[in-house]
PDB file as gemmi writes it, atoms N, CA and C in Angstrom:
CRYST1    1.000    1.000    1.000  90.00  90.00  90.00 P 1                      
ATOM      1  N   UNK A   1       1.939  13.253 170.108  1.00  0.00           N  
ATOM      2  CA  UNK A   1       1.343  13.541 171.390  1.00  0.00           C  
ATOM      3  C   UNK A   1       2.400  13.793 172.457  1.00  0.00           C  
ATOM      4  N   UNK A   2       3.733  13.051 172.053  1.00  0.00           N  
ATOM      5  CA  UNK A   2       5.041  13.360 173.568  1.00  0.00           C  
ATOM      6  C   UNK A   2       5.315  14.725 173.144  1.00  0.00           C  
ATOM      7  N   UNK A   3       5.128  15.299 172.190  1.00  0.00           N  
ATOM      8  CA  UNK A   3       5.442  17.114 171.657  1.00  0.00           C  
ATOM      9  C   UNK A   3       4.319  17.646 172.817  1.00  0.00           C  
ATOM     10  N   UNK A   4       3.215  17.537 173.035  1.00  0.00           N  
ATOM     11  CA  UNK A   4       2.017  18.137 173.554  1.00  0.00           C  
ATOM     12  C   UNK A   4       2.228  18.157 175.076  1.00  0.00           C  
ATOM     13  N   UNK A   5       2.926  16.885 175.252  1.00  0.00           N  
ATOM     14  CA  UNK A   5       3.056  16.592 176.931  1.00  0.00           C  
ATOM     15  C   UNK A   5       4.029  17.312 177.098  1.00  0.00           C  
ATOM     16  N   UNK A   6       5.271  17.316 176.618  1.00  0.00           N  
ATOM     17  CA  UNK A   6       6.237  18.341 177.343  1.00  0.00           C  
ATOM     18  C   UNK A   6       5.630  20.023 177.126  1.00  0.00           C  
ATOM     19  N   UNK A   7       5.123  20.236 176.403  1.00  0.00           N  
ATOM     20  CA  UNK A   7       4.704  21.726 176.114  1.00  0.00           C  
ATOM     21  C   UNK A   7       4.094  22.271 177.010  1.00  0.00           C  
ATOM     22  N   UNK A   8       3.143  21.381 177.810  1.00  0.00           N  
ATOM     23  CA  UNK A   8       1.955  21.994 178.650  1.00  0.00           C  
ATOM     24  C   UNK A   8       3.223  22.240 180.090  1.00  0.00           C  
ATOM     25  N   UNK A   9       3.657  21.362 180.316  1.00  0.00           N  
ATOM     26  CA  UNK A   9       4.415  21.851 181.606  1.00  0.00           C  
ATOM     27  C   UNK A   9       5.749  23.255 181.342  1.00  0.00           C  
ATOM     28  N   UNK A  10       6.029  23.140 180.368  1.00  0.00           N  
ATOM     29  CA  UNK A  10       6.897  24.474 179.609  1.00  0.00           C  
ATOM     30  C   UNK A  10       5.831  25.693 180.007  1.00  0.00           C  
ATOM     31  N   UNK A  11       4.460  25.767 178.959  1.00  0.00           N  
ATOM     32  CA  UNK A  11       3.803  26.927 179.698  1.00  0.00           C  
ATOM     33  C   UNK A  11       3.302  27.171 180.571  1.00  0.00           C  
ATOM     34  N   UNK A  12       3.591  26.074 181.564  1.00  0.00           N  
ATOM     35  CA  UNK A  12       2.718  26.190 183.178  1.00  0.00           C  
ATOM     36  C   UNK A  12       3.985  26.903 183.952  1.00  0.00           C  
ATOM     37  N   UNK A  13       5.287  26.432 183.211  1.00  0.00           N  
ATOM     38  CA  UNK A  13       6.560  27.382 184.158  1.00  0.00           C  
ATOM     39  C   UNK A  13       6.556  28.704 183.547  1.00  0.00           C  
ATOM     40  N   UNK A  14       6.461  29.788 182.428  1.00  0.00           N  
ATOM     41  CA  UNK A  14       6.633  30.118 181.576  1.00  0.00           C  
ATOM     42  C   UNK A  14       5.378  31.515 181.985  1.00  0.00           C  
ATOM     43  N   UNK A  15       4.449  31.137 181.997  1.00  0.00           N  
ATOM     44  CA  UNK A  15       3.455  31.991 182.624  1.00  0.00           C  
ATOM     45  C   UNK A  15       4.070  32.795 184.135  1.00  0.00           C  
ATOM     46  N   UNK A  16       4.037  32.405 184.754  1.00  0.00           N  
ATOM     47  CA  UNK A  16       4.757  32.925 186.281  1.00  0.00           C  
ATOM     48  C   UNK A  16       5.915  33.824 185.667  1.00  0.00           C  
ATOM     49  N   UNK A  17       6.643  33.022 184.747  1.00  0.00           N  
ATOM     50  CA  UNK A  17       8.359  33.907 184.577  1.00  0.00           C  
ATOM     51  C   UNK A  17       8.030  34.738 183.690  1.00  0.00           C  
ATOM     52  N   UNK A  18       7.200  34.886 182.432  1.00  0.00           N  
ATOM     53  CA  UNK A  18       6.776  36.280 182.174  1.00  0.00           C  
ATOM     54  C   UNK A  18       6.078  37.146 182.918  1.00  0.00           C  
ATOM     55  N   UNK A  19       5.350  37.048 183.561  1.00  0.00           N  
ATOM     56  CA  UNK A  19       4.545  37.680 184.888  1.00  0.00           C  
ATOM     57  C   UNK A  19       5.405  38.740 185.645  1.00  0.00           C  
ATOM     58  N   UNK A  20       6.522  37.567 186.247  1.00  0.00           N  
ATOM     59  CA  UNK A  20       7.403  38.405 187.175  1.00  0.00           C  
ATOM     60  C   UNK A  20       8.197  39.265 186.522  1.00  0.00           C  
ATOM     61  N   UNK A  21       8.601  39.034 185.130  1.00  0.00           N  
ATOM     62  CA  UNK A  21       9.662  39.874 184.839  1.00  0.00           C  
ATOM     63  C   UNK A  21       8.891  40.923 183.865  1.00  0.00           C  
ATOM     64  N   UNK A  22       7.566  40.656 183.635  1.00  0.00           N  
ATOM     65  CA  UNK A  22       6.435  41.802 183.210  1.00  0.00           C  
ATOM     66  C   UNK A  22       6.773  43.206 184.461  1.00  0.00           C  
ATOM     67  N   UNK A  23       6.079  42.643 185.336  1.00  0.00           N  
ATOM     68  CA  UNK A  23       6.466  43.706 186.856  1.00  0.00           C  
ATOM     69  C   UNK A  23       7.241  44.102 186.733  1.00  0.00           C  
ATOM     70  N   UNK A  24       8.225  43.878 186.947  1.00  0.00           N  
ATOM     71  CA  UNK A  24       9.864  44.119 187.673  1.00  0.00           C  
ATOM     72  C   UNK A  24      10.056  45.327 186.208  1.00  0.00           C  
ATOM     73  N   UNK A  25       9.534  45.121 184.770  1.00  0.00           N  
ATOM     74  CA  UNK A  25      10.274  45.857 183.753  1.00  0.00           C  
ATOM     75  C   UNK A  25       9.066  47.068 183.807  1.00  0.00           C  
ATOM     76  N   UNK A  26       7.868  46.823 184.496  1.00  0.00           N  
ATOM     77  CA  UNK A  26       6.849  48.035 184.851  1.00  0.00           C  
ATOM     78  C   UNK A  26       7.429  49.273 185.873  1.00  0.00           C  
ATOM     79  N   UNK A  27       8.458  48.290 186.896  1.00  0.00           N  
ATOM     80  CA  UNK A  27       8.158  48.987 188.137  1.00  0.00           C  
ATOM     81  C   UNK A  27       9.987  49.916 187.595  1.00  0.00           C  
ATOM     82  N   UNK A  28      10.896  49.256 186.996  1.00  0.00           N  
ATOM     83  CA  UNK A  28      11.971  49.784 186.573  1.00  0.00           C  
ATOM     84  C   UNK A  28      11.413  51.035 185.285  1.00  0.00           C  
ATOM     85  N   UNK A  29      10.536  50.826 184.370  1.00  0.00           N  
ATOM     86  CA  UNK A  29      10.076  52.275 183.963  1.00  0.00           C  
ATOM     87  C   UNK A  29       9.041  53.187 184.488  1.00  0.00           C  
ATOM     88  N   UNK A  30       8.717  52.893 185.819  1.00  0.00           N  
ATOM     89  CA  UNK A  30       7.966  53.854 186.481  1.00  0.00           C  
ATOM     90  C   UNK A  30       8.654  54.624 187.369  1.00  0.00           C  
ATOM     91  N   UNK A  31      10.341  53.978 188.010  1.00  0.00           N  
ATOM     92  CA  UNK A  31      11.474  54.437 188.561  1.00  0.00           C  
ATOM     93  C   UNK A  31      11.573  55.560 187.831  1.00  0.00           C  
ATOM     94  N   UNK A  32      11.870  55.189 186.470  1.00  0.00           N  
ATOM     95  CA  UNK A  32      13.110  55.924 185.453  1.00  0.00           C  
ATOM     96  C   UNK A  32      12.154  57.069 184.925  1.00  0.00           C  
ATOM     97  N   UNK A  33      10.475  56.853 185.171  1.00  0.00           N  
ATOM     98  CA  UNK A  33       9.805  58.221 184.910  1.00  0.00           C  
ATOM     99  C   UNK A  33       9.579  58.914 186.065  1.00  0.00           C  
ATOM    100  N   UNK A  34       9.901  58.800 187.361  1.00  0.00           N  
ATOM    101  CA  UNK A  34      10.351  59.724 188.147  1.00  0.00           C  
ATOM    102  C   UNK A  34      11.363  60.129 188.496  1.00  0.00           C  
ATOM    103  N   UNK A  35      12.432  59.602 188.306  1.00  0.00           N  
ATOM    104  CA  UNK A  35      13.650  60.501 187.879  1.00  0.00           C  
ATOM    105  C   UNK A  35      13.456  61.322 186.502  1.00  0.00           C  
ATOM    106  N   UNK A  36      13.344  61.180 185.523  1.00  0.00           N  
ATOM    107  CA  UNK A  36      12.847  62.156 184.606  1.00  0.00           C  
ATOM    108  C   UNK A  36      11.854  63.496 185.280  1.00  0.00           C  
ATOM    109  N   UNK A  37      10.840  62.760 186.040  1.00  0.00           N  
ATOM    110  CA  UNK A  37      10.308  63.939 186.083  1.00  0.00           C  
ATOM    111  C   UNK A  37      10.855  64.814 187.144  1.00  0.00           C  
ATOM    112  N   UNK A  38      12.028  64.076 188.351  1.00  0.00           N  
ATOM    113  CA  UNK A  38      12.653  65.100 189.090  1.00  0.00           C  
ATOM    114  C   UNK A  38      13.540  65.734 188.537  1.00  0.00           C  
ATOM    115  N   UNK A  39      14.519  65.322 187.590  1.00  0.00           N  
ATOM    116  CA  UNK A  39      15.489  65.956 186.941  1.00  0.00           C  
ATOM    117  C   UNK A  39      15.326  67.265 186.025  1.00  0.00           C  
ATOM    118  N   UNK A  40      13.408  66.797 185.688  1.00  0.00           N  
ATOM    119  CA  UNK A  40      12.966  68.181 184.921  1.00  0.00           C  
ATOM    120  C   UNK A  40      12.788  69.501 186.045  1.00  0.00           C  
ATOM    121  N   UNK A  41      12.523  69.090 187.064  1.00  0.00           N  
ATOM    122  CA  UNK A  41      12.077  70.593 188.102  1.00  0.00           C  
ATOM    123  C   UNK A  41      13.467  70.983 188.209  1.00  0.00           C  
ATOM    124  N   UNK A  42      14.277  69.914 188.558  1.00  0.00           N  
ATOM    125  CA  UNK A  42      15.860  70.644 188.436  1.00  0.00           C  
ATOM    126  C   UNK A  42      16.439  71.397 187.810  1.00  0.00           C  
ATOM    127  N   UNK A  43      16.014  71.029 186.515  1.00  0.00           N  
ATOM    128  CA  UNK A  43      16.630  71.557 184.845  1.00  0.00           C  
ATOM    129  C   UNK A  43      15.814  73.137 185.393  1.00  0.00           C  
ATOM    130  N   UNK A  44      14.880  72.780 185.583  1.00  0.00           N  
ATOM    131  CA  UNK A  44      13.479  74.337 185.370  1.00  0.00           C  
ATOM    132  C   UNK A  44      14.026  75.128 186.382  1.00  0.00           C  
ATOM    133  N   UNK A  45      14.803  74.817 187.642  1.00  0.00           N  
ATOM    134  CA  UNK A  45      14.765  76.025 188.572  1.00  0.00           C  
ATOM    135  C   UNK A  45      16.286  76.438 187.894  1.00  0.00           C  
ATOM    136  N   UNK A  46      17.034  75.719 187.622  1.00  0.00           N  
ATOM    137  CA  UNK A  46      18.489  76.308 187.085  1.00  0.00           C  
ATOM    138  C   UNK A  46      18.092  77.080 186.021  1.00  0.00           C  
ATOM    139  N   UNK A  47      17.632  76.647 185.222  1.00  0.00           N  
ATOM    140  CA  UNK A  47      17.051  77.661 183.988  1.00  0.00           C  
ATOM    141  C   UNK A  47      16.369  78.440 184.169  1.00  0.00           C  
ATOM    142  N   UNK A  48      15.330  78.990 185.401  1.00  0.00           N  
ATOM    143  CA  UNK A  48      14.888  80.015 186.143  1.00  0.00           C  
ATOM    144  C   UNK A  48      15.981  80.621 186.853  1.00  0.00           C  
ATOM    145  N   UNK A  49      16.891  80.197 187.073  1.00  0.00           N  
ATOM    146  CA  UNK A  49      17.820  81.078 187.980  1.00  0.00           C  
ATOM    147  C   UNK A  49      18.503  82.047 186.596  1.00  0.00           C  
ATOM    148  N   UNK A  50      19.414  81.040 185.974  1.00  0.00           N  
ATOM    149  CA  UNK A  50      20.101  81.625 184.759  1.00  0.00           C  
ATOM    150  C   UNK A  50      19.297  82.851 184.357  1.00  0.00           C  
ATOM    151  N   UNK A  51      17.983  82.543 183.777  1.00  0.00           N  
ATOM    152  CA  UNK A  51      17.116  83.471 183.064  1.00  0.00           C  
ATOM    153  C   UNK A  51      17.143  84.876 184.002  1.00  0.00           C  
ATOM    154  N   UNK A  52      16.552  84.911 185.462  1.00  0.00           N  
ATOM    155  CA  UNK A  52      17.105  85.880 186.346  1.00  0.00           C  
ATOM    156  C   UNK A  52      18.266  86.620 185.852  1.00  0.00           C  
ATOM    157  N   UNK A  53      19.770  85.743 186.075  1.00  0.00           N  
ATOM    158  CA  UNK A  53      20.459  86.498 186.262  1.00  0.00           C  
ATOM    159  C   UNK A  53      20.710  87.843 185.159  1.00  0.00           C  
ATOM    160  N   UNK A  54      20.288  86.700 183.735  1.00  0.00           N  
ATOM    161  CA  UNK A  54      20.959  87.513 182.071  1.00  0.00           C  
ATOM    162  C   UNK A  54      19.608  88.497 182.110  1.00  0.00           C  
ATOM    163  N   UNK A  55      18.469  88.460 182.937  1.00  0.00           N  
ATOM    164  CA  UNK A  55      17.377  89.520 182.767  1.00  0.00           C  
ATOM    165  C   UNK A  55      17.858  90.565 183.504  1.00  0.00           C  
ATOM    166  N   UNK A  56      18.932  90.359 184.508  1.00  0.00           N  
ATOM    167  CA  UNK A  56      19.280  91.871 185.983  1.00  0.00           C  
ATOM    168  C   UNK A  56      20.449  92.432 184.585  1.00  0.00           C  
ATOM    169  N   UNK A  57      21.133  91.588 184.136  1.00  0.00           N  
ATOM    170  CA  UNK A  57      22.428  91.988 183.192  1.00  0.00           C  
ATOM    171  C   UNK A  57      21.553  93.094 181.767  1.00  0.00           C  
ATOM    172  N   UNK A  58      20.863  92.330 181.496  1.00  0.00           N  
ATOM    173  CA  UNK A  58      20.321  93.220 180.215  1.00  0.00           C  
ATOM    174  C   UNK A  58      19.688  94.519 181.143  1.00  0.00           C  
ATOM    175  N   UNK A  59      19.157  94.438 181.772  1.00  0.00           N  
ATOM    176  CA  UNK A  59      18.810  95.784 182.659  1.00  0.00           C  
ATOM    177  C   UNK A  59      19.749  96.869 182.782  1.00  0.00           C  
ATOM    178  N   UNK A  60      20.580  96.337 182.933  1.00  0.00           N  
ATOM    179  CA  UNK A  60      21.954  96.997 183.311  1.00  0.00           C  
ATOM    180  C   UNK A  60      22.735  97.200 181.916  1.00  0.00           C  
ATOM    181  N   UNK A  61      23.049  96.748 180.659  1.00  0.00           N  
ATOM    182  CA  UNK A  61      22.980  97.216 179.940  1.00  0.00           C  
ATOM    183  C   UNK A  61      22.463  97.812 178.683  1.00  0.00           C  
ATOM    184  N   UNK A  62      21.188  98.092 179.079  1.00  0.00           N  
ATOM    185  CA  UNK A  62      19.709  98.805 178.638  1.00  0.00           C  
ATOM    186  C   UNK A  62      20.296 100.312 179.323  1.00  0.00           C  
ATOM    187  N   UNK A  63      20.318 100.556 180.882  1.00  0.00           N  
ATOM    188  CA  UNK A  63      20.932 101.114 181.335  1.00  0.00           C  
ATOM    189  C   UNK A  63      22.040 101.965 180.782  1.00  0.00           C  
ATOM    190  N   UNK A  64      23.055 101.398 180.100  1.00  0.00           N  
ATOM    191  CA  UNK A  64      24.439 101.691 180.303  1.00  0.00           C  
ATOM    192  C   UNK A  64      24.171 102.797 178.842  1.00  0.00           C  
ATOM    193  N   UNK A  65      23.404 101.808 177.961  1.00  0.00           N  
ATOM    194  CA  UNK A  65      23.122 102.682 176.573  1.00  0.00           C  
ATOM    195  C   UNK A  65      22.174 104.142 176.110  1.00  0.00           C  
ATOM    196  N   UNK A  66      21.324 103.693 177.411  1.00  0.00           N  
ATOM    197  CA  UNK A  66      20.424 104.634 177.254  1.00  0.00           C  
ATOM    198  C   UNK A  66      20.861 106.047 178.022  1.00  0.00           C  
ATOM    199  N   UNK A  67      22.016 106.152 178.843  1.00  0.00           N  
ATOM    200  CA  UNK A  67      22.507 106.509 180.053  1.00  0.00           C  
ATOM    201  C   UNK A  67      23.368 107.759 178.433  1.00  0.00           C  
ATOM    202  N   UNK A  68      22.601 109.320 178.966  1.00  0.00           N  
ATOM    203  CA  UNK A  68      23.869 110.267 178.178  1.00  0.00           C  
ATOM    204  C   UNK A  68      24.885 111.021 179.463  1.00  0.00           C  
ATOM    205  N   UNK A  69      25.038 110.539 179.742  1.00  0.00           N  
ATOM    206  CA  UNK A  69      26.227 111.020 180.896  1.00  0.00           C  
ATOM    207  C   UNK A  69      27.511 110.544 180.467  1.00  0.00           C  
ATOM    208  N   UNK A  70      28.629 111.667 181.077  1.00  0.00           N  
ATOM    209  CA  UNK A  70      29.632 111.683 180.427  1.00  0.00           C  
ATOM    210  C   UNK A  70      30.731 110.965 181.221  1.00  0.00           C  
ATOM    211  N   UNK A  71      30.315 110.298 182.396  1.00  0.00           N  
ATOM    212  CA  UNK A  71      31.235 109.436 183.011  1.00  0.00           C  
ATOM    213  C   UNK A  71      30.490 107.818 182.843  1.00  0.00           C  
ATOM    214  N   UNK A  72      30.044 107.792 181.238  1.00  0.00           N  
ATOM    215  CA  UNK A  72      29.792 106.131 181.062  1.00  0.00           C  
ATOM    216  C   UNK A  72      30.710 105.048 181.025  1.00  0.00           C  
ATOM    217  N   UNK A  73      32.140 105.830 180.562  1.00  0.00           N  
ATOM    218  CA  UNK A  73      33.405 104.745 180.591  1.00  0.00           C  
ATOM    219  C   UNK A  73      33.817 104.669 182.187  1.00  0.00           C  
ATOM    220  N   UNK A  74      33.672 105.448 183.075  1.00  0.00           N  
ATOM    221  CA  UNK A  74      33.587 104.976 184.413  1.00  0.00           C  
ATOM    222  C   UNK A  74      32.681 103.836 184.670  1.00  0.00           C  
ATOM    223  N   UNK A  75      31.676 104.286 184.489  1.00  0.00           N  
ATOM    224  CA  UNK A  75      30.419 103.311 184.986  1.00  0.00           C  
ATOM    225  C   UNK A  75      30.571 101.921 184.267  1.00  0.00           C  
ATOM    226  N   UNK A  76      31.331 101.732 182.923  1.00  0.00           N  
ATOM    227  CA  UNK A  76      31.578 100.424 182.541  1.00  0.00           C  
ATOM    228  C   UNK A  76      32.977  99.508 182.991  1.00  0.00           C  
ATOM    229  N   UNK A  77      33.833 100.460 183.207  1.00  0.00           N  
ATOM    230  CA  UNK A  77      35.252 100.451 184.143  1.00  0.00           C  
ATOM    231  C   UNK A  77      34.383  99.067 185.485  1.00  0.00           C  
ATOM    232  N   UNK A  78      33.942 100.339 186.443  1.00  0.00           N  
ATOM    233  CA  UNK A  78      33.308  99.802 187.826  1.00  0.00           C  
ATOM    234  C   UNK A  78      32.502  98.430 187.526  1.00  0.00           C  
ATOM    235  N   UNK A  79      31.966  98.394 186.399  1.00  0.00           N  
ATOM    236  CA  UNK A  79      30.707  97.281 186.110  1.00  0.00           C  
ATOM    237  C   UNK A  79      31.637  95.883 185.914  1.00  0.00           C  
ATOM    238  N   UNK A  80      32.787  95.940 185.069  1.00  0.00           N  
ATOM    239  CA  UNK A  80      34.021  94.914 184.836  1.00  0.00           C  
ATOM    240  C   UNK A  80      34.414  94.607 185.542  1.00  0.00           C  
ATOM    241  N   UNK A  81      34.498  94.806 186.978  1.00  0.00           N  
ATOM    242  CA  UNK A  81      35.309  94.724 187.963  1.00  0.00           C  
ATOM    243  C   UNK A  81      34.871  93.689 188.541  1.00  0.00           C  
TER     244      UNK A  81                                                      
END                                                                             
């Protein structure tokens, strides 16, 4: 029965201290899923920009190939620059 008596006051402290540190490990992965989810719009507009740029570049050499003019080594000269 002295096993029973110390036990009950163990889970009367024990309740509260899982409680609080229940929260605290809720509110630290609800942090860390909004940084995730800001870091994703970040990722998305850089990778929207990139995508832009290599889409104006392939334009331009879509351009360069399809182009029968006889000053194309000019026009790739000027483009290197």
């Amino acid at each position: 029965m002295s096993n029973l008596g110390i036990l009950v006051p163990i889970l009367a402290l024990m309740i509260p201290i899982v409680a609080i540190v229940m929260k605290n490990w809720r509110d630290v992965q609800n942090r860390r899923m909004d940084m995730m989810e800001r870091g994703g719009v970040e990722m998305n507009a850089a990778a929207q920009t990139r995508i832009e740029r290599l889409e104006e570049r392939i334009a331009v050499l879509e351009r360069i190939a399809t182009d029968k003019r006889l000053s194309l080594a000019d026009e790739i000269e000027r483009l290197g620059k």
